[in-house]
C-alpha positions in Angstrom: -41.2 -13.4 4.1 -41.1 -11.7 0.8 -43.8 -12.6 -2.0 -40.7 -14.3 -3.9 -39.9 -16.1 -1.5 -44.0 -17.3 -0.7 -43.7 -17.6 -4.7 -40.9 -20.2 -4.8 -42.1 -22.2 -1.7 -45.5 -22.7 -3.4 -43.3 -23.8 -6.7 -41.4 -26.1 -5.0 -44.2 -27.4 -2.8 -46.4 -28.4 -5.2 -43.6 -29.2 -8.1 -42.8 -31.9 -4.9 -46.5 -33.0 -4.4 -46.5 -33.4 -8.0 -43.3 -36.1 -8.6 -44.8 -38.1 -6.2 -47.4 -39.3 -9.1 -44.7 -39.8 -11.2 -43.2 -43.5 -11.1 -39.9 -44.1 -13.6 -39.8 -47.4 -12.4 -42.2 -50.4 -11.5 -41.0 -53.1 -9.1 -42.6 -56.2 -9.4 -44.3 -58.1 -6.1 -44.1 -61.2 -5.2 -46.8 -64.0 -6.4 -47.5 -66.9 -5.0 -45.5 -68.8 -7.2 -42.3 -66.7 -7.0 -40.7 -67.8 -3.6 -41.0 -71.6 -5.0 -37.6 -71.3 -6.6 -35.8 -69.6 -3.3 -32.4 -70.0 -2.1 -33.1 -70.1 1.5 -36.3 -72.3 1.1 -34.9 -75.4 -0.8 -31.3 -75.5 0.2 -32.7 -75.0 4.3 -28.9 -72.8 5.3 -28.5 -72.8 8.9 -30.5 -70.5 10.5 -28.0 -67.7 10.6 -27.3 -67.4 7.6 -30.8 -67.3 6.4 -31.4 -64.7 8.8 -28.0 -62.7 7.2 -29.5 -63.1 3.5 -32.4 -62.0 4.7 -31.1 -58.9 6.3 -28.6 -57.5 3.9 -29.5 -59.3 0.9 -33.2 -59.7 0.4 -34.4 -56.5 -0.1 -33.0 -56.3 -3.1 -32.0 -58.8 -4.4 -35.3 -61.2 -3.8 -39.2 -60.4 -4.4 -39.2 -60.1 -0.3 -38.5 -56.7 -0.8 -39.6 -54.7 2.2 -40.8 -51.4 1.8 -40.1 -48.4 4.5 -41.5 -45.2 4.4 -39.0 -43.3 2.7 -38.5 -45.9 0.1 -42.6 -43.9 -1.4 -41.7 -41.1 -1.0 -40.1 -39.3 -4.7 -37.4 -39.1 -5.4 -35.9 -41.0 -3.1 -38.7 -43.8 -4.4 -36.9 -43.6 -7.7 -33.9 -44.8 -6.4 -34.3 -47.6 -4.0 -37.0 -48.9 -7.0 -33.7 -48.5 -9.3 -31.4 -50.6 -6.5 -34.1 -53.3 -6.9 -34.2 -53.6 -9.8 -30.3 -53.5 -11.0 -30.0 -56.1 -7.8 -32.7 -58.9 -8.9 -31.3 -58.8 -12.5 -28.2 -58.9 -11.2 -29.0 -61.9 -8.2 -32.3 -62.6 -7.5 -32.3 -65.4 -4.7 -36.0 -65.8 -5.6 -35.0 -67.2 -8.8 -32.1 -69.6 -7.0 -33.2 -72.9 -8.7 -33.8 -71.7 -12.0 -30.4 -71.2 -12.8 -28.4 -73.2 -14.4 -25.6 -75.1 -12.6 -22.7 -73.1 -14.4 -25.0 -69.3 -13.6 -25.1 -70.6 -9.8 -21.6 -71.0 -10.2 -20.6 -67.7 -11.5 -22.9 -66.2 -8.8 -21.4 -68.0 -6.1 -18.3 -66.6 -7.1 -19.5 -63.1 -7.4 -21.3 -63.2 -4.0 -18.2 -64.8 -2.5 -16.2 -61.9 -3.7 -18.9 -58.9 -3.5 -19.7 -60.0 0.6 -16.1 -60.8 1.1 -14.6 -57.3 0.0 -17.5 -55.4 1.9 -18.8 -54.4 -1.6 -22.5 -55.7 -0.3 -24.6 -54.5 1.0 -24.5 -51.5 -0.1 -23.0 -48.2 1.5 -26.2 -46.4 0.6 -28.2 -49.1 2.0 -26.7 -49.7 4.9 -26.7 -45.9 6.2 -30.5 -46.9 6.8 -30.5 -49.9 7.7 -27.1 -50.5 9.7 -28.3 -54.3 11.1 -27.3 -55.3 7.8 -23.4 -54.6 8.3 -21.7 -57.6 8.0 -19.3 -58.5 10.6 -16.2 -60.2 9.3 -17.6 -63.8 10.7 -20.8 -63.2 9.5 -19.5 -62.7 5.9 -17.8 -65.7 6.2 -20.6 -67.8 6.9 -22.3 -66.3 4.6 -19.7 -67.3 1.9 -18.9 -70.5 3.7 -22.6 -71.8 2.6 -22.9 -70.4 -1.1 -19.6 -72.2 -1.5 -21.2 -75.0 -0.2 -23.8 -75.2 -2.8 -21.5 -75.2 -5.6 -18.8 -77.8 -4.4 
C-alpha cells in the first residue's frame, strides 16, 4: 500500500471516529409521564393491531422508540434521529389524547391514507426491519380501528 493511500485511510478513519461525537439532532426519551396519553394504552385496540402499531409505527412515531445498533452509529445516527423526529411532530401516538377532537380527526385521515397507499412505513425503514411490511389485511385493520376512534 502506497503512503497515500495509508495517508487517506488514517484521514478517513479518524475524520469517521470523529463524527461519531458530533450529534445534529437530540431525540427525546420517554418519561414516566409520557406514555399516559398513548393511543394503544387508553383506547385498548385489539391485540393485533396494537402489536401492528407497535411494529411499523412506534419507532417513530411514539417515545417507544427502539434503538438498534446501527441507529449510533454517524451518520447513519443522523438520520434515523431526523425520521424521529419529522415522524413524532408529524404523529406522535404518545401524545394520542392530547389532541384535540378535530387534530385526531385529520390524523385519522392521514393514517388512513398514508397505511392504505403503502406510504408507511417507510421504504427506508422497512429494508431493516421487514416484520414491519404491512400485508394488505393488516393495513386494513389497522385503518379499520383509527376509523373507529373517530366515528
Amino acid at each position: 500500500m502506497t503512503l497515500l493511500k495509508k495517508a487517506l485511510l488514517l484521514f478517513f478513519f479518524i475524520l469517521f471516529i470523529g463524527i461519531q461525537f458530533y450529534t445534529p439532532y437530540k431525540v427525546l426519551k420517554p418519561t414516566s409521564t409520557s406514555l399516559e396519553y398513548d393511543i394503544i394504552l387508553n383506547n385498548q385496540p385489539p391485540t393485533e393491531v396494537s402489536n401492528l402499531l407497535k411494529t411499523a409505527c412506534y419507532d417513530c412515531h411514539s417515545y417507544e422508540s427502539k434503538t438498534y445498533w446501527y441507529s449510533e452509529i454517524a451518520p447513519v445516527s443522523w438520520l434515523v434521529k431526523k425520521h424521529i423526529i419529522a415522524g413524532r411532530e408529524a404523529l406522535n401516538f404518545s401524545e394520542w389524547e392530547l389532541y384535540s377532537f378535530s387534530k385526531k380527526l385529520d390524523l385519522s385521515g392521514k393514517i388512513m391514507f398514508e397505511v392504505y397507499d403503502g406510504k408507511m412505513p417507510l421504504q427506508e425503514y422497512l429494508r431493516m426491519h421487514p416484520t414491519a411490511n404491512l400485508s394488505k389485511k393488516q393495513q386494513n385493520k389497522i385503518t379499520q380501528w383509527i376509523n373507529s376512534l373517530v366515528e
